[in-house]
MIDOSE-1310 file (N, C-alpha, C; in nm, 2 decimals, decimal comma, always signed):
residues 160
xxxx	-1,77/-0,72/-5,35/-1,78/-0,85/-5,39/-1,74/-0,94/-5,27; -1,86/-1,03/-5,25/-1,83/-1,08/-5,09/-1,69/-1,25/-5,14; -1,62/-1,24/-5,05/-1,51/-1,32/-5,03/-1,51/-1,44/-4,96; -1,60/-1,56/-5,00/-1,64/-1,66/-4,90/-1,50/-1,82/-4,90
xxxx	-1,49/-1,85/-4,76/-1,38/-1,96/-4,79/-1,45/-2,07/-4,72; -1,38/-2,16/-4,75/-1,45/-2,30/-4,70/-1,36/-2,40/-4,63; -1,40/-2,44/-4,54/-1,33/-2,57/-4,46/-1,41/-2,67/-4,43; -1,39/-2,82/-4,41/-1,45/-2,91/-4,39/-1,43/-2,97/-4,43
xxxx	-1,49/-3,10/-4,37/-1,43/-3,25/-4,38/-1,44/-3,33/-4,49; -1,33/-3,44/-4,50/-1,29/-3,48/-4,67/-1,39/-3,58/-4,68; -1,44/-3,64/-4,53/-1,43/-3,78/-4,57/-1,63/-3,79/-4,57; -1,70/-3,70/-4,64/-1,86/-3,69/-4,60/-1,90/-3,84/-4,70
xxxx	-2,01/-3,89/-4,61/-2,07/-3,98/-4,72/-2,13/-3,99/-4,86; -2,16/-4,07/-4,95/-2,22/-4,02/-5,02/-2,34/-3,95/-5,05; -2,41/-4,02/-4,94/-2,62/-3,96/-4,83/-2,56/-3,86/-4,86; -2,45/-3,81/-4,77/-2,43/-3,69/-4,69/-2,36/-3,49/-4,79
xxxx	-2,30/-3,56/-4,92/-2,30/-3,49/-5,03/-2,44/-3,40/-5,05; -2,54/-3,43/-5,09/-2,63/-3,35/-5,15/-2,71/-3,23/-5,02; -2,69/-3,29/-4,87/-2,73/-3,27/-4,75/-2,66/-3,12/-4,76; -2,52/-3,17/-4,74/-2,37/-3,05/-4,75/-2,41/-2,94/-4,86
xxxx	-2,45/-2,98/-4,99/-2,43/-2,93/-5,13/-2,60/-2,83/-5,06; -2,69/-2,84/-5,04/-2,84/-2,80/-4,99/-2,79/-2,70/-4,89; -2,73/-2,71/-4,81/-2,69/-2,67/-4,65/-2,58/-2,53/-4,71; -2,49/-2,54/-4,84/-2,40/-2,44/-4,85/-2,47/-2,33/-4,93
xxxx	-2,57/-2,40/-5,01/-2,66/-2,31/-5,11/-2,74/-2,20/-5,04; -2,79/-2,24/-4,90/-2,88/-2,19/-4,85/-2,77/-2,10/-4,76; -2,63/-2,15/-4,71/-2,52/-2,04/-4,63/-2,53/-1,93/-4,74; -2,53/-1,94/-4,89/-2,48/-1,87/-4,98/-2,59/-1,78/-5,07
xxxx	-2,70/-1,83/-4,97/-2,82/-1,73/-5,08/-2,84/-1,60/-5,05; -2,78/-1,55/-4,96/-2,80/-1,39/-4,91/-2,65/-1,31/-5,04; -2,57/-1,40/-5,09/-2,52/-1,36/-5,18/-2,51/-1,34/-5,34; -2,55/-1,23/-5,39/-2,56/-1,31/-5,59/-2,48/-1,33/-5,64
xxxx	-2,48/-1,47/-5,71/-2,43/-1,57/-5,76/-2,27/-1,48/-5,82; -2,32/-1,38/-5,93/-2,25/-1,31/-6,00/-2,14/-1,21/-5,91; -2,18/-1,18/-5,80/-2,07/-1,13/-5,70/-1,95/-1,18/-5,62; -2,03/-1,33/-5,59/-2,00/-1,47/-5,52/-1,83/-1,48/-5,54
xxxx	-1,73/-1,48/-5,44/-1,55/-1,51/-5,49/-1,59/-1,64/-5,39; -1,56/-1,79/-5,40/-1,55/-1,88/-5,34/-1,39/-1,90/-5,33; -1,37/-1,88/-5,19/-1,20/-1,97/-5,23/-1,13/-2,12/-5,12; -1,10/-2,19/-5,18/-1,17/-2,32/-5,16/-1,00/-2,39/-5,17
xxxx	-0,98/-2,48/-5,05/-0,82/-2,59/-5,10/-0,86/-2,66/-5,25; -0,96/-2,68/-5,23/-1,02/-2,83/-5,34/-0,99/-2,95/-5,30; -1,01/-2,98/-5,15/-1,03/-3,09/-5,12/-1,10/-3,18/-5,16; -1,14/-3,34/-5,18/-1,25/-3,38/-5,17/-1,31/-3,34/-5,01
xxxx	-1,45/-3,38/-5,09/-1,51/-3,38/-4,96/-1,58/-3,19/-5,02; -1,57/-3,16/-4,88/-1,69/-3,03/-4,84/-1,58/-2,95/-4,95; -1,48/-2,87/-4,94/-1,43/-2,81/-5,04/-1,49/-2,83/-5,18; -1,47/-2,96/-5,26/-1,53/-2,96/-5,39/-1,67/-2,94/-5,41
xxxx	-1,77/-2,98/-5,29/-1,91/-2,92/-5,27/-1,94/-2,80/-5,28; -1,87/-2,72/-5,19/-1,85/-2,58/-5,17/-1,81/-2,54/-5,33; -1,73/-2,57/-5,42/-1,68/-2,56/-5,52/-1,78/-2,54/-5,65; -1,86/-2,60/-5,64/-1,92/-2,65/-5,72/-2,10/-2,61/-5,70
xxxx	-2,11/-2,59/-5,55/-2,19/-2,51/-5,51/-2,19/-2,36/-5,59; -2,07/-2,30/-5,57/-2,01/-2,14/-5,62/-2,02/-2,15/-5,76; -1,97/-2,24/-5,83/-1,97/-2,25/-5,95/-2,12/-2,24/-6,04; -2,23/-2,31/-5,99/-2,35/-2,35/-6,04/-2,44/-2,18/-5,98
xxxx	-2,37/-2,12/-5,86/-2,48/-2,04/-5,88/-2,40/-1,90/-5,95; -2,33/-1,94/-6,04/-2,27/-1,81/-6,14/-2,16/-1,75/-6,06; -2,10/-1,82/-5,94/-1,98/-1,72/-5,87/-1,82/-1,77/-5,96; -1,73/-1,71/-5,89/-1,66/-1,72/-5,94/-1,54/-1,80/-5,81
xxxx	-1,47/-1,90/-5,86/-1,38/-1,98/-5,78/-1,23/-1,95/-5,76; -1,18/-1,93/-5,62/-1,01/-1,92/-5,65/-0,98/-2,03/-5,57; -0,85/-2,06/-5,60/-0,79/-2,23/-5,57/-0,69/-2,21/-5,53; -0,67/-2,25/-5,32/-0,56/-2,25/-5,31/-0,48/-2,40/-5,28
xxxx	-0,35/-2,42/-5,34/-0,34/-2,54/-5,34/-0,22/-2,55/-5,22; -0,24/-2,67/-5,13/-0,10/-2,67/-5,03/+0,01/-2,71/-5,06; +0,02/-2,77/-5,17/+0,20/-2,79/-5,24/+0,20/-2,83/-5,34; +0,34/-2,83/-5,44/+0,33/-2,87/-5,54/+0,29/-3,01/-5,59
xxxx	+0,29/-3,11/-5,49/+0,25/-3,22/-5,51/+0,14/-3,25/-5,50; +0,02/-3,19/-5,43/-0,08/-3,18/-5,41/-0,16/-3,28/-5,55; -0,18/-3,23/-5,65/-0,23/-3,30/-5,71/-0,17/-3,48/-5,76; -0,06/-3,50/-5,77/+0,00/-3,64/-5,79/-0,04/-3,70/-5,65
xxxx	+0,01/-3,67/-5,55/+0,02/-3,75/-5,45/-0,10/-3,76/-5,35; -0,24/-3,66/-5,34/-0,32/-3,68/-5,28/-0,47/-3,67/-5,32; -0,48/-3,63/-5,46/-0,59/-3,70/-5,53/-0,61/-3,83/-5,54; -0,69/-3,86/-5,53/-0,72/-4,03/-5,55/-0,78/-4,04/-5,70
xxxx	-0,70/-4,19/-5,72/-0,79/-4,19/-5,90/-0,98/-4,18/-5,85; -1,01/-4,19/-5,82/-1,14/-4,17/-5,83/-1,21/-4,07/-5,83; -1,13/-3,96/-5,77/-1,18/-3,81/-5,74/-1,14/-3,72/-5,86; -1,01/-3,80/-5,92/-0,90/-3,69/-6,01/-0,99/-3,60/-6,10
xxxx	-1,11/-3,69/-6,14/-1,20/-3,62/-6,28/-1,27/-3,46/-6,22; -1,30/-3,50/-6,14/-1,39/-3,39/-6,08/-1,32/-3,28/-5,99; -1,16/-3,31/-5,95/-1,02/-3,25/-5,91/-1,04/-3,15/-6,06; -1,00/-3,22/-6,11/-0,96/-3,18/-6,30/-1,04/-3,10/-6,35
xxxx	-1,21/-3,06/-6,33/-1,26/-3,05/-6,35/-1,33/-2,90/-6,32; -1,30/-2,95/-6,17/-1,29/-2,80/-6,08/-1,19/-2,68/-6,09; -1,06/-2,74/-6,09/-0,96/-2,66/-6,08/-0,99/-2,60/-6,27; -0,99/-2,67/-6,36/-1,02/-2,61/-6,48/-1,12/-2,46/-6,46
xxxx	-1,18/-2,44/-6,39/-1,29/-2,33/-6,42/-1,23/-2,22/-6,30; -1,13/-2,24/-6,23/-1,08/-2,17/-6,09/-1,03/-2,05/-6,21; -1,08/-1,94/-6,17/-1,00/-1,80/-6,20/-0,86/-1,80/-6,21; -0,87/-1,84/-6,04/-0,74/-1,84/-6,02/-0,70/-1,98/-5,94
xxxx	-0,53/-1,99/-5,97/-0,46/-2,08/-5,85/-0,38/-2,05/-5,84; -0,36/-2,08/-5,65/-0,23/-2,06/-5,63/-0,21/-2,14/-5,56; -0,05/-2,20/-5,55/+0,01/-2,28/-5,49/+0,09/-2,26/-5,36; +0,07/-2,32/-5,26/+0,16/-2,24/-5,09/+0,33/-2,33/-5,19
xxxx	+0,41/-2,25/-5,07/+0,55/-2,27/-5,15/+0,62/-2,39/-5,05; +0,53/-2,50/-5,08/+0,58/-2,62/-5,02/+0,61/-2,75/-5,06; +0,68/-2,81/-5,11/+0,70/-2,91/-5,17/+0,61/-3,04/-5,20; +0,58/-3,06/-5,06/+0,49/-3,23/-5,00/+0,35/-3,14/-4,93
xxxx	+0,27/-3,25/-4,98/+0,14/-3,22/-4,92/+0,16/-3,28/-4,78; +0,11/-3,18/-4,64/+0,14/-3,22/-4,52/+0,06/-3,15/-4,43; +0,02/-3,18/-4,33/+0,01/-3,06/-4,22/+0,01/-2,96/-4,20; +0,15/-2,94/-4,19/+0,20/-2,80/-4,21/+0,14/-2,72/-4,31
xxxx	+0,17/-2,75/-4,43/+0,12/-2,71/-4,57/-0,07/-2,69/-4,53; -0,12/-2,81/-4,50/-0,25/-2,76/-4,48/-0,30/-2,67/-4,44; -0,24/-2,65/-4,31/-0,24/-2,50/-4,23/-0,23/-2,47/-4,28; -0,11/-2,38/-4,41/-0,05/-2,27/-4,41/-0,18/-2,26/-4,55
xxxx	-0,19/-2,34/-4,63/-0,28/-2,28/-4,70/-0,46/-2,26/-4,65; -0,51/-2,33/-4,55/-0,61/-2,25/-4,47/-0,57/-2,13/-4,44; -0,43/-2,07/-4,40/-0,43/-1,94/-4,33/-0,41/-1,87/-4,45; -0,40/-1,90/-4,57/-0,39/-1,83/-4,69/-0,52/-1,77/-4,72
xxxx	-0,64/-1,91/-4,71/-0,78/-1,86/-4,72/-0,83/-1,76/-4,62; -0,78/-1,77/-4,52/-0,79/-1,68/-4,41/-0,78/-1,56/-4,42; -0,70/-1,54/-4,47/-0,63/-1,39/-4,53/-0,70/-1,32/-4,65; -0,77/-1,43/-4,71/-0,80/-1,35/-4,88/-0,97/-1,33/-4,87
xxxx	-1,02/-1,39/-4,73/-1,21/-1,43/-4,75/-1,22/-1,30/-4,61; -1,41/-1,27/-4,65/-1,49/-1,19/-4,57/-1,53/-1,29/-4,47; -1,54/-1,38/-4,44/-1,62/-1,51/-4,41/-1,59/-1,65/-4,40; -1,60/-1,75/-4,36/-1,60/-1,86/-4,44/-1,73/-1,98/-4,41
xxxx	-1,73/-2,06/-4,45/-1,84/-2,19/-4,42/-1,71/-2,30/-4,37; -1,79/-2,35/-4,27/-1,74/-2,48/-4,23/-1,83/-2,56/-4,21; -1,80/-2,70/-4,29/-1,88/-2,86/-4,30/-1,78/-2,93/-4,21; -1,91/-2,90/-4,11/-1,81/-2,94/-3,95/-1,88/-2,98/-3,84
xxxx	-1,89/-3,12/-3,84/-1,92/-3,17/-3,72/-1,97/-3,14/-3,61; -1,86/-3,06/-3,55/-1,82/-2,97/-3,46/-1,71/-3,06/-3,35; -1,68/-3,19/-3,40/-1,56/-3,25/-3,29/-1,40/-3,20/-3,36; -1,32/-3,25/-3,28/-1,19/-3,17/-3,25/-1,15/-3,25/-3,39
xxxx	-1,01/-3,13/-3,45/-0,96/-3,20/-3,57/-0,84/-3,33/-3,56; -0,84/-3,41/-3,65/-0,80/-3,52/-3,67/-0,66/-3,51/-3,66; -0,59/-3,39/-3,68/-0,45/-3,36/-3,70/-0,42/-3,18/-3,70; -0,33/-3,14/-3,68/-0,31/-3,00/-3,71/-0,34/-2,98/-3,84
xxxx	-0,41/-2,84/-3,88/-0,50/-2,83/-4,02/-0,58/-2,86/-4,01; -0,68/-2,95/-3,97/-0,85/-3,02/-3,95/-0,92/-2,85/-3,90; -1,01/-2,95/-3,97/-1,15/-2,86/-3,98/-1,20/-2,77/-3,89; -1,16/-2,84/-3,72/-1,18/-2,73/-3,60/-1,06/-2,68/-3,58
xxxx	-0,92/-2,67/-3,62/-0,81/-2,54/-3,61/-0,88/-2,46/-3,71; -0,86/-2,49/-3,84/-0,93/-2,39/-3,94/-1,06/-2,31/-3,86; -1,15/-2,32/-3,80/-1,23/-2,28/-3,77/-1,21/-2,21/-3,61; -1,13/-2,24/-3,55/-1,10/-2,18/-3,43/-0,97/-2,04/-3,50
xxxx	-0,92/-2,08/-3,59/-0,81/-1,98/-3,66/-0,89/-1,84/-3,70; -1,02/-1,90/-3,82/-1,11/-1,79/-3,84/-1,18/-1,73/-3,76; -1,23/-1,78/-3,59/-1,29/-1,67/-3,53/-1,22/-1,63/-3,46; -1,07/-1,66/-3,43/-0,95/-1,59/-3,35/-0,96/-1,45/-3,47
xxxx	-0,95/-1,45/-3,61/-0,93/-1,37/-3,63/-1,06/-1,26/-3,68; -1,18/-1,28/-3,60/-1,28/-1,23/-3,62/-1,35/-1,28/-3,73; -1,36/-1,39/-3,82/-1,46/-1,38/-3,92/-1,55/-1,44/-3,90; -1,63/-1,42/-3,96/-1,80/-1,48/-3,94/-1,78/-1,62/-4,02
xxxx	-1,83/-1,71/-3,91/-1,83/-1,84/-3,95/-1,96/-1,94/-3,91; -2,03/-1,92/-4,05/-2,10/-2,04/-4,09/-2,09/-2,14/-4,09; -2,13/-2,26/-4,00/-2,16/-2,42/-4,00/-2,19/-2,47/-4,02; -2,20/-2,53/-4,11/-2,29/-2,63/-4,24/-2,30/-2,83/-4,18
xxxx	-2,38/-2,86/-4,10/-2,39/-3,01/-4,05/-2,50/-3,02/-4,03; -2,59/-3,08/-4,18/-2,73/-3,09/-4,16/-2,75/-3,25/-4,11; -2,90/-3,24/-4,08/-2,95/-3,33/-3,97/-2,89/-3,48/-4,09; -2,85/-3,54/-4,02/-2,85/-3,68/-4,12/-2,71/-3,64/-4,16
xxxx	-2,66/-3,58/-4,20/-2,51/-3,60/-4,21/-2,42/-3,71/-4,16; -2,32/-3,78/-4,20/-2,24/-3,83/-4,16/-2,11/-3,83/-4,26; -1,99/-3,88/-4,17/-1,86/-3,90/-4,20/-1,82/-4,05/-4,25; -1,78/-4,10/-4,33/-1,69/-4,20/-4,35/-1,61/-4,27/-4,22
């Protein structure tokens, strides 16, 4: 059962959603749906894409969350429904053992994904990350540690 993880950027446009959601379908069609483990922060952005991508072709979702505050303090009311919505159908969740959503915490739960996936996708630019935890550490992390990493930034894409 292939073990796919995901990283990428929170801030994709709305254009740029369906581009991402087309672009991960097609990283994920050499997989069936019913085999499919997606494990995903649940970010907005490329994470709940990826999420929801997995979900629609019959896989199955695990959720790792960077702290316990994660959902009060960095959902946005506008996202919360589809936050709520996702994590409802996650197999599984787990939470990193850190209090405040941060940096740190980011990392440590990308390296959690790191640890649990065959693989991952990254909805990535390809420019440097914004902070420690961004999209190119996560993706320089995963081919430090040998995995096959898929790049999902189709033509017309953009960022916020």
């Amino acid at each position: 059962m292939p073990r796919i993880g995901i990283t990428g950027h929170s801030n994709l446009t709305a254009a740029t959603v369906p581009l991402v959601a087309d672009g991960i379908r097609t990283a994920l069609a050499r997989h069936p749906g019913s085999d499919l483990v997606g494990v995903s922060c649940l970010a907005r952005g490329a994470d709940q894409v990826f999420t929801r991508v997995v979900l629609d072709l019959a896989g199955t979702v695990e959720v790792v969350l960077p702290a316990a505050d994660y959902r009060e303090r960095k959902v946005k009311p506008g996202n919360a429904a589809e936050f709520d919505d996702l994590i409802g159908k996650a197999a599984a969740v787990h939470t990193m053992p850190f209090a405040e959503s941060n940096r740190e915490a980011y990392m440590a739960a990308s390296e959690h994904v790191l640890d649990h996936v065959d693989a991952m996708v990254a909805v990535w630019d390809g420019g440097p990350s914004g902070g420690h935890g961004g999209t190119a550490d996560v993706v320089d992390a995963a081919r430090g540690r040998g995995l096959p990493v898929t790049v999902v930034w189709p033509d017309g894409a953009e960022r916020e």
